[in-house]
Backbone as a ProteinNet text record, in pm:
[ID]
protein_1_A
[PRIMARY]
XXXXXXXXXXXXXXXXXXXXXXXXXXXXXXXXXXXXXXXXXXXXXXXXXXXXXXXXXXXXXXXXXXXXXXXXXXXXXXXXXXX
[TERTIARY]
10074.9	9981.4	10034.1	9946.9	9996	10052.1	10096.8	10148.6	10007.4	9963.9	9885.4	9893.8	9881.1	9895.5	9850.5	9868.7	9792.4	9649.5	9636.4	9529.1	9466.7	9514.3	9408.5	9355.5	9422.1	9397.6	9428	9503	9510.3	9649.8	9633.7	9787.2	9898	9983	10121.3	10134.4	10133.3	10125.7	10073.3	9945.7	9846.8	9904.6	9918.9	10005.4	10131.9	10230.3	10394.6	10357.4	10224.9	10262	10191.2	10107.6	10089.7	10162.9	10260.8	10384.1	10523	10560.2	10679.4	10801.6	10891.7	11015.3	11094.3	11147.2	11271.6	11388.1	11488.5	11609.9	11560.8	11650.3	11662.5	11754.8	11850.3	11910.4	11812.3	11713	11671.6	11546.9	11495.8	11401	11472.1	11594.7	11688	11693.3	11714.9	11764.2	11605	11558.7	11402.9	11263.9	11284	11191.7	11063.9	11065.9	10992.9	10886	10989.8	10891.4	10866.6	10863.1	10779.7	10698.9	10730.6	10593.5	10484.2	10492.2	10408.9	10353.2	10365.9	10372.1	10228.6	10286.2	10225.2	10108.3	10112.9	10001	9879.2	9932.7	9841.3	9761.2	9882	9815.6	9875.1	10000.2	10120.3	10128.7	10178.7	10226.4	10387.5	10497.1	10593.4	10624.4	10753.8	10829.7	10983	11023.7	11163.8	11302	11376.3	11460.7	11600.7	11650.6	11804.4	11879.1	11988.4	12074.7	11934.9	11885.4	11770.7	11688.5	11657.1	11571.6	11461.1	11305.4	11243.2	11271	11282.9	11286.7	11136.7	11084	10990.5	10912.7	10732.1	10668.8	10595.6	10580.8	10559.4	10405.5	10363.5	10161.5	10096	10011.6	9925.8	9842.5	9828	9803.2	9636.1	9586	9491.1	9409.1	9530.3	9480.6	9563.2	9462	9490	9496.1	9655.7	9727.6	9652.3	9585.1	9537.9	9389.6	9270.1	9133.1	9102.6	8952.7	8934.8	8891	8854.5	8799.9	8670.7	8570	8477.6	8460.6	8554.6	8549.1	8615.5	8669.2	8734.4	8647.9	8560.1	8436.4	8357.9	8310.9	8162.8	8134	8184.6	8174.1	8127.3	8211.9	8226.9	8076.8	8022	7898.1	7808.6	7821.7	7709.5	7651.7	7787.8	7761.8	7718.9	7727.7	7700.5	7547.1	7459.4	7315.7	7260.8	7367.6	7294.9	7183.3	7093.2	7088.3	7164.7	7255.6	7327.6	7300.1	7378.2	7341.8	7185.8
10151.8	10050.7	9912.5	9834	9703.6	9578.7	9524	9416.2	9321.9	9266.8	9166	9046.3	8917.6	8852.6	8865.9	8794	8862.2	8807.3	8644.6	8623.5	8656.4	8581.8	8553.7	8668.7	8795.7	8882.8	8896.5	8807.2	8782.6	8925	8979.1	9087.5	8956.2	9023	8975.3	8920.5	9005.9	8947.1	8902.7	8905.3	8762.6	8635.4	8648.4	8452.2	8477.9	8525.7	8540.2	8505	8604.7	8592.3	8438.5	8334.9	8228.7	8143.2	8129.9	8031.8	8047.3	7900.4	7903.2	7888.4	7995.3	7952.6	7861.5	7796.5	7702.8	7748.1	7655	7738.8	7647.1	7645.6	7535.3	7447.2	7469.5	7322	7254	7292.1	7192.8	7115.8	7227.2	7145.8	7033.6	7057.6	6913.4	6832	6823.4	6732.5	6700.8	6818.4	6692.2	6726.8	6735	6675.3	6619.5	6500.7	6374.7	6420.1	6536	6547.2	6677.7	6775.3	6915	6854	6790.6	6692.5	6669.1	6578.1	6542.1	6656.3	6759.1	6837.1	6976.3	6941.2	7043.9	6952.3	6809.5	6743.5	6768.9	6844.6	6846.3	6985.4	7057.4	7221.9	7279.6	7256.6	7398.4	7430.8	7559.4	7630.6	7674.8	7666	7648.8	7785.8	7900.2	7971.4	7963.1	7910.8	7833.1	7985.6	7949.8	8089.9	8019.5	8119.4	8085.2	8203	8222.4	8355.9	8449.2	8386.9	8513.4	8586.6	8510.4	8546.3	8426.3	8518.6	8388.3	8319.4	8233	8162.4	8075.6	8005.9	7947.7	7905.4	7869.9	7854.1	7733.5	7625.4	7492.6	7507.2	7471.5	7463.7	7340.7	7305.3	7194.6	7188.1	7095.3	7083	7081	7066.9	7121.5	7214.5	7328.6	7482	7527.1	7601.5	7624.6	7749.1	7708.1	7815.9	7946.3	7868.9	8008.5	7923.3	8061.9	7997.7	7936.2	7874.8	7810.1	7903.3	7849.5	7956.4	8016.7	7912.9	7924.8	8074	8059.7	8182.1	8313.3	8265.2	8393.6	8490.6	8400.5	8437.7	8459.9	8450.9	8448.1	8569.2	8716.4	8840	8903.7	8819.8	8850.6	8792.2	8693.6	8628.2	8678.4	8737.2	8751.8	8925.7	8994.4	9185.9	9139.9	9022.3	9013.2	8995.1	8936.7	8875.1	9014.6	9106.3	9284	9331.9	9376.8	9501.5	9632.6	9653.7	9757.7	9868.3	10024.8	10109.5	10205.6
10064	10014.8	10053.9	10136.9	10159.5	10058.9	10049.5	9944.4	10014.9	9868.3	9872.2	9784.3	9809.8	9712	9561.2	9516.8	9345	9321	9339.6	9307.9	9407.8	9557.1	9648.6	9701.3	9741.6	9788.5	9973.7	9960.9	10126.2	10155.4	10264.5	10299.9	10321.7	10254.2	10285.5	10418.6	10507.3	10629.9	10706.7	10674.4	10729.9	10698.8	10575	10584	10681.2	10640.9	10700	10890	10920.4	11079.8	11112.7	11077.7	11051.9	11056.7	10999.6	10946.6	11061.3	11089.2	11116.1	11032.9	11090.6	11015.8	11018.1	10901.3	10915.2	10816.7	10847.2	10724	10620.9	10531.4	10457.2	10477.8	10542	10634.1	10732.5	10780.7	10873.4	10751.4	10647.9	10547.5	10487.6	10484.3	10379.4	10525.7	10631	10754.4	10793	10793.5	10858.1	10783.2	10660.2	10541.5	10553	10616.8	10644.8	10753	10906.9	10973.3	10930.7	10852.8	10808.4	10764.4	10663.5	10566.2	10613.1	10787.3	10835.6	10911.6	10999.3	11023.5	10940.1	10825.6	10709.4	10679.5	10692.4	10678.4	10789	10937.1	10988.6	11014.4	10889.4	10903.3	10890.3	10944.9	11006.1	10831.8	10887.4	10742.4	10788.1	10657.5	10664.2	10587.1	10684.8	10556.9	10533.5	10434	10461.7	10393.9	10462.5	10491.2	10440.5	10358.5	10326.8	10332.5	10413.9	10420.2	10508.6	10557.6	10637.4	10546.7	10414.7	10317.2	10261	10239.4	10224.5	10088.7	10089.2	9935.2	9908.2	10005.6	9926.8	10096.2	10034.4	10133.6	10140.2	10273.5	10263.9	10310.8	10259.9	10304	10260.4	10365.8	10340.9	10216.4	10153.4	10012.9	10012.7	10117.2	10096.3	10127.9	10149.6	10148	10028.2	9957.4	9806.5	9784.1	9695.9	9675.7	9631.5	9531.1	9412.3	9454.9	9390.3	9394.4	9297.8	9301	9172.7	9105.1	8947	8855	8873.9	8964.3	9000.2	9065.5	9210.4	9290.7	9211.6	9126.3	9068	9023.8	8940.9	8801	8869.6	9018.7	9078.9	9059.6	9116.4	9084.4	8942.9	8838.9	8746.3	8702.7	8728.2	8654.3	8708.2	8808.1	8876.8	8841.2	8787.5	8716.9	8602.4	8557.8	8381.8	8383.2	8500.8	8499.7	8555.4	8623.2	8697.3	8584.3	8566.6	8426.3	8450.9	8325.3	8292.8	8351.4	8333.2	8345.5	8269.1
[MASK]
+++++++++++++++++++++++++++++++++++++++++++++++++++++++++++++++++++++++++++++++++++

């Protein structure tokens, strides 16, 4: 069974093959330019000991959905008629 995120539903590895890696020595040394970088899209997966620890993404691709998209399914079986 594939690992999937929790909320979004995206496979694990659809994001991972997306993203470039950096360590976390080059995130502490060049900060300023990932920043800018992630501002124009790139997606970041930052690696310590050759393990991921944490992931850098443009802020306005969102993390989790809104409540909106969550509930749409959900509002939309509640207006169905029942069995």
């Amino acid at each position: 069974m594939p690992v999937v995120l929790a909320l979004t539903g995206i496979p694990w590895r659809c994001l991972i093959e997306t993203m470039t890696d950096v360590t976390s020595k080059v995130l502490h040394e060049k900060t300023g330019q990932l920043l800018d970088r992630a501002r124009k899209g790139e997606r970041f997966r930052v690696l310590r000991a050759g393990r991921t620890e944490a992931f850098l993404i443009p802020a306005q691709d969102a993390a989790d959905p809104e409540w909106k998209e969550l509930l749409a399914d959900v509002w939309k079986a509640q207006k169905e008629p029942g069995p």
